[in-house]
C-alpha positions as CSV (number, residue, x, y, z in Angstrom):
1,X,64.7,-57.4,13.7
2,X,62.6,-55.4,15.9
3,X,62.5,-51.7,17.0
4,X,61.5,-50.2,20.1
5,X,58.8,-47.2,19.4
6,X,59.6,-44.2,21.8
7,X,58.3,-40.3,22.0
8,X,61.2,-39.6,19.6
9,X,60.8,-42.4,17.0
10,X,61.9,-45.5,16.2
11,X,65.1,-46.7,18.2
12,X,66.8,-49.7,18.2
13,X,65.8,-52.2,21.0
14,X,67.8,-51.6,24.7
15,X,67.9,-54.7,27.2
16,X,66.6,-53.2,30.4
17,X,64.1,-50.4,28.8
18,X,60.4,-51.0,28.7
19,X,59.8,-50.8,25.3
20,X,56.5,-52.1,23.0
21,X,58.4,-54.2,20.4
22,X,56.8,-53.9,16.6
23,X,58.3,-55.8,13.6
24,X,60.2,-53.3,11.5
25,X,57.9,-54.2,8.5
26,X,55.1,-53.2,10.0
27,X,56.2,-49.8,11.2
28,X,57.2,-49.0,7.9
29,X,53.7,-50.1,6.4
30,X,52.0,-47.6,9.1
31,X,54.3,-44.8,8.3
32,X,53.6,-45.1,4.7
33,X,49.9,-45.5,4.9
34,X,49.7,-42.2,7.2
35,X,51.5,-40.1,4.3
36,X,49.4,-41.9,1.6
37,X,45.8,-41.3,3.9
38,X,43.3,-38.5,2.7
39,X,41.8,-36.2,4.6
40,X,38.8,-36.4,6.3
41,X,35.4,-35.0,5.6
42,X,35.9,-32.4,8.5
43,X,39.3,-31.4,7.6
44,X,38.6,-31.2,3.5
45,X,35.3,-28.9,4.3
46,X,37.5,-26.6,6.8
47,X,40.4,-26.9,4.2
48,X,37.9,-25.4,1.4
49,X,36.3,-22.6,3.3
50,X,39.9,-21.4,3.8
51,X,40.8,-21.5,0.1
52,X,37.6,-19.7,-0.6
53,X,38.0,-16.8,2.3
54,X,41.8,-16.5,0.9
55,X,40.3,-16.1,-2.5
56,X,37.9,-13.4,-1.4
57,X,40.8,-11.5,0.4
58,X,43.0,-11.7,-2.9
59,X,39.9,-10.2,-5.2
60,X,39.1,-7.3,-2.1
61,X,42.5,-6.3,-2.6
62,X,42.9,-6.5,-6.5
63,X,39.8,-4.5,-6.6
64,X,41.1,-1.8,-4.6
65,X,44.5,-1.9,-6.3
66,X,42.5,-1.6,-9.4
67,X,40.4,1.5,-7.7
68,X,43.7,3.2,-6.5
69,X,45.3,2.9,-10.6
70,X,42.1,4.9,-11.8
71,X,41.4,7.2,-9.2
72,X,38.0,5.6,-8.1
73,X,36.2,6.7,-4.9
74,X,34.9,3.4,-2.5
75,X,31.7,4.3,-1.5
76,X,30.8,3.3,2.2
77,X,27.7,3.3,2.9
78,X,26.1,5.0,6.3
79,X,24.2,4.1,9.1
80,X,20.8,6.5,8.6
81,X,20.6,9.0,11.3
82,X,17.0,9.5,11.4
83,X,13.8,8.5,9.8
84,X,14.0,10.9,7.0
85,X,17.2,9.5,5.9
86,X,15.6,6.4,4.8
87,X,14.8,6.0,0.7
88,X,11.1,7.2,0.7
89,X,9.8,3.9,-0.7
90,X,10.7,2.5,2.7
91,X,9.4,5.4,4.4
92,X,6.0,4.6,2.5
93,X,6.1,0.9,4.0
94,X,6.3,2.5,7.5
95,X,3.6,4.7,6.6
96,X,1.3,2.0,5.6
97,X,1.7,0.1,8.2
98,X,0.8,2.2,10.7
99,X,-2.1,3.4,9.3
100,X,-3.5,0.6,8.1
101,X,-5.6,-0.4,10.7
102,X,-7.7,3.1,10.9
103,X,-11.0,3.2,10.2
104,X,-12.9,5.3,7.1
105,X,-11.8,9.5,7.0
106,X,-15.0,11.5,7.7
107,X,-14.0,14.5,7.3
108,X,-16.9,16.4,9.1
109,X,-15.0,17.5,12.0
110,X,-13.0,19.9,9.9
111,X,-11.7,23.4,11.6
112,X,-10.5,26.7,9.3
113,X,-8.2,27.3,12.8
114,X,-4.7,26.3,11.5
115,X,-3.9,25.6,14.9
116,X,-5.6,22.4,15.2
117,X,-5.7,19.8,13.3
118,X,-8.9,18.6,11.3
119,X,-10.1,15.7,13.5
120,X,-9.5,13.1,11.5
121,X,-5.8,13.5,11.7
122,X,-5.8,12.6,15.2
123,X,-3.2,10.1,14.5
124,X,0.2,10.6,16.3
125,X,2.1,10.2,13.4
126,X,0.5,12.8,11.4
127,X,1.5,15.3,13.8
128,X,5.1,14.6,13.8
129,X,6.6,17.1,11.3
130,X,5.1,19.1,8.1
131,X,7.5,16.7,5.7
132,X,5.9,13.5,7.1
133,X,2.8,14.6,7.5
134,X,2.8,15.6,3.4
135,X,4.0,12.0,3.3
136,X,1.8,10.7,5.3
137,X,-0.9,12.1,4.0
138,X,-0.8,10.8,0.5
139,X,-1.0,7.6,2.0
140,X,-3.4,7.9,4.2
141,X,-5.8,8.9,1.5
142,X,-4.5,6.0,-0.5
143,X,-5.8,3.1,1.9
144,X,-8.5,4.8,3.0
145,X,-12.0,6.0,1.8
146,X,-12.3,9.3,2.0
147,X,-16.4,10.6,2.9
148,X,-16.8,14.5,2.0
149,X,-20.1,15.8,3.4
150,X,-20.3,19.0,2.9
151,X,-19.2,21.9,0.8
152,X,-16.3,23.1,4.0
153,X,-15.3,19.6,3.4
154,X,-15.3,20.0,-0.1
155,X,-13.3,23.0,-0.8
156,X,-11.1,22.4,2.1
157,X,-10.1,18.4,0.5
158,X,-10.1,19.8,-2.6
159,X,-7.2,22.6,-1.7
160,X,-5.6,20.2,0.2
161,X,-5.2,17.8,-2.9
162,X,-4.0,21.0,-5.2
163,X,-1.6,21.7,-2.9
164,X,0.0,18.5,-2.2
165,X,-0.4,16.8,-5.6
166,X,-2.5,13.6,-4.3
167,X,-5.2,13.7,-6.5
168,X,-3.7,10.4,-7.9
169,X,-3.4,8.4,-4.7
170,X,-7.2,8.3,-4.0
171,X,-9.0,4.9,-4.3
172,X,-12.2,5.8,-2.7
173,X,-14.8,8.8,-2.1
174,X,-17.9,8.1,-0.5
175,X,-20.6,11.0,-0.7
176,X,-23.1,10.8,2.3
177,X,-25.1,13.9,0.9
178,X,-24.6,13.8,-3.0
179,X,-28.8,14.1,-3.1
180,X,-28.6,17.4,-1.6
181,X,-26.2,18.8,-4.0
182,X,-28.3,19.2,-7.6
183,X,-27.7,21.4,-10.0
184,X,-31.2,23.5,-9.4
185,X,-29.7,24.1,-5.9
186,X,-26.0,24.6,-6.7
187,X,-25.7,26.0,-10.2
188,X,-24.5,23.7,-12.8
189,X,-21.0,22.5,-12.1
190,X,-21.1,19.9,-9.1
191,X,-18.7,20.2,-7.1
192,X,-19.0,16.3,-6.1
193,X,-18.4,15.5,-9.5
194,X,-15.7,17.6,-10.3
195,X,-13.7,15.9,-7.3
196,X,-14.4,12.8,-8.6
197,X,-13.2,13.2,-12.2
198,X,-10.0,15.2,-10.5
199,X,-8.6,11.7,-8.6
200,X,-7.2,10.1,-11.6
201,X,-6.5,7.3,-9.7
202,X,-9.6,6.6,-8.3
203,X,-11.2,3.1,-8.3
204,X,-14.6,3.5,-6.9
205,X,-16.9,6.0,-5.1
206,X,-20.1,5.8,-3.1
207,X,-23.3,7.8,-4.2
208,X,-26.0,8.5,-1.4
209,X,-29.5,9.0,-2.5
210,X,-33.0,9.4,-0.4
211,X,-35.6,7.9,-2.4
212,X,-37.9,10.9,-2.1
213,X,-34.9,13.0,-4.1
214,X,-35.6,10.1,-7.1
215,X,-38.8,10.0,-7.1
216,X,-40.1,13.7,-6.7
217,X,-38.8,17.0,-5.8
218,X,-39.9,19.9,-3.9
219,X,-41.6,23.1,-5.5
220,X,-41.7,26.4,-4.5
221,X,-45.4,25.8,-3.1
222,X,-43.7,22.8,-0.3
223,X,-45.7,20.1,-3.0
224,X,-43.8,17.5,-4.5
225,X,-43.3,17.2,-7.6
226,X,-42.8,13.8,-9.7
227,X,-39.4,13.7,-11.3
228,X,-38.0,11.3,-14.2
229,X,-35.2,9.8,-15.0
230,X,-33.3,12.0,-17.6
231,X,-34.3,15.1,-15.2
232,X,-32.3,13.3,-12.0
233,X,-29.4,12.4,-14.6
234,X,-29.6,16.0,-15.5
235,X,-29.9,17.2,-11.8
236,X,-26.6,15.3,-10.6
237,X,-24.9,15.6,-13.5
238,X,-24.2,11.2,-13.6
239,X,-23.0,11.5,-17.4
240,X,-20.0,12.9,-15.8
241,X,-18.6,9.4,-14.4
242,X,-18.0,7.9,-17.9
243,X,-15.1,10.2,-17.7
244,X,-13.5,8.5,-15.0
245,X,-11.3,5.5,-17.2
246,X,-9.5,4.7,-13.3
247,X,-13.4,3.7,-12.2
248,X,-13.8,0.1,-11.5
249,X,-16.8,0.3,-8.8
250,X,-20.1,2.7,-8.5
251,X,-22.4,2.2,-5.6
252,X,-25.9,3.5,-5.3
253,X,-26.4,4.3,-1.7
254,X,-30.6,4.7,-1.5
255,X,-31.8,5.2,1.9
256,X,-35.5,4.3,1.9
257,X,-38.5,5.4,3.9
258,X,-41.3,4.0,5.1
259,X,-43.5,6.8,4.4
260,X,-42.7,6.2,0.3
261,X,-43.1,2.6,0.7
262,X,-46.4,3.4,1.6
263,X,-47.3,5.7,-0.9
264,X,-45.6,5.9,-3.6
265,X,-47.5,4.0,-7.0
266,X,-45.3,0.5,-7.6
267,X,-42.1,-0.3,-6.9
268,X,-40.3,3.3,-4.7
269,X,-37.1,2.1,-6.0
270,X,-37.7,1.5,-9.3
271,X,-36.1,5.3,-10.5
272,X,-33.0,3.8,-8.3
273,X,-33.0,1.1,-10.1
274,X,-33.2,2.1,-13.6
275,X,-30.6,4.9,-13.0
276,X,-28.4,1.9,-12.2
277,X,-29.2,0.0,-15.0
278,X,-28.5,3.7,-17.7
279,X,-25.1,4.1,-15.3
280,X,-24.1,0.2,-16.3
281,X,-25.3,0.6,-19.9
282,X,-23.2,3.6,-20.5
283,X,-19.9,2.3,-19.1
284,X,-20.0,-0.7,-21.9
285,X,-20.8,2.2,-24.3
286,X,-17.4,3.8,-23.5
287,X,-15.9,0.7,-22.8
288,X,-15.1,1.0,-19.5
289,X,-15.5,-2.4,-17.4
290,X,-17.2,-0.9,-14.1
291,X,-19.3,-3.3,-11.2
292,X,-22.7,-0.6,-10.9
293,X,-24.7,-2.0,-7.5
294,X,-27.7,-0.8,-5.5
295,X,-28.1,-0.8,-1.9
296,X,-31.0,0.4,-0.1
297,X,-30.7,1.2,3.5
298,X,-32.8,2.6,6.0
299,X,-32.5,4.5,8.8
């Protein structure tokens, strides 16, 4: 028997109708094998994202069921406004970022009119507003090294750090004119040094010298006098870095001249170089694991 397949099933053949004719057994056998037929690839994969955004949607709403039975608030959180609505480690990112590519702080240009800005905070971002500069600020002096070369420098850096509480985010001091700073001139606390053991966090610091300040001094009469070793670690007051546990780098800045090449009995750098050698000693004494180097320079 055969069976005449049409848009509303199987119907029984009609003399006159253009019909496809299929044996009956063979219908049967395609109907069966289309209930019997899994799913494909496509279909499963689209079937299981369903199942598991219906599970989501069930667990959303037990939980706020679940918040509603003990009188839970759901926090939502907010778009920030404004940049001081960020968490402050982010704001710290920022901050690096954009100053990262600055060069060393002198801070010579400094000004005691509060209406201007020292001149190294010529960056924009420094001048926003007094929170972000305070911000700022400590991280400014964090990337940076910092050179102090004078006593208005000095005082001024050192107010600024009791003030804002930075005296652990400095890495780096560099001293252009420690020579000129002894304690013959200045009385006995140096005010270099006193910086230096202040930044807790500091990891190393830059020492200028002139060779003539290691080798002789000045007397009343204009002569020079010749000077030791233990008289210029008196003079600077050098024991004072073993103090510093943060240190990890001391550099001996020693800016030569011709005329003490010329005249000076054996090596002119040989006081430079044996301070060097007493700073390196003492830092294994206290047991403190610090890189002492000597650079000469001229000009």
């Amino acid at each position: 028997m055969y069976a005449a397949v049409t848009k509303k099933g199987l119907e029984p053949n009609t003399f006159g109708k253009r019909t496809s004719m299929i044996p009956q057994q063979q219908v049967e056998k395609v109907e069966d094998r289309k209930k019997t037929r899994k799913p494909g690839k496509w279909l499963a994969k689209k079937q299981k994202e369903l199942a598991a955004v219906k599970q989501w949607k069930e667990d959303v709403k037990k939980q706020k069921e679940a918040a509603n039975g003990s009188k839970q608030k759901i926090v939502v959180c907010s778009i920030p406004k404004s940049f001081l609505d960020l968490p402050l480690e982010i704001r710290n990112e920022v901050y690096k970022f954009a100053l990262k590519k600055l060069k060393d702080v002198d801070i010579r240009n400094f000004t005691n009119d509060e209406k201007k800005a020292p001149g190294f905070l010529s960056h924009a971002l420094l001048r926003t507003s007094k929170q972000i500069r305070t911000e700022a600020m400590s991280i400014f002096v964090e990337i940076h090294r910092i050179a102090i070369n004078s006593g208005t420098t000095l005082d001024w850096f050192t107010k600024w750090l009791d003030e804002t509480k930075a005296q652990a985010k400095v890495r780096q001091l560099f001293f252009p004119s420690f020579d000129f700073f002894s304690k013959e001139k200045y009385g006995p606390v140096n005010g270099d040094m006193t910086l230096i053991k202040s930044c807790t966090g500091l990891k190393s610091t830059t020492l200028k010298f002139h060779v003539k300040h290691l080798v002789s001094r000045p007397t009343y009469d204009g002569e020079l006098s010749p000077i030791n070793l233990q008289e210029v670690i008196e003079a600077y007051c050098m024991n004072e870095l073993f103090k510093c546990d943060s240190l990890r780098g001391v550099t001996l800045l020693v800016q030569g001249h011709t005329y003490y090449d010329d005249n000076t009995v054996g090596d002119p750098f040989q006081s430079a170089k044996e301070l060097a050698k007493y700073l390196e000693d003492g830092f294994k004494e206290c047991g403190l694991r610090v890189d002492v180097r000597m650079v000469v320079t001229y000009g």
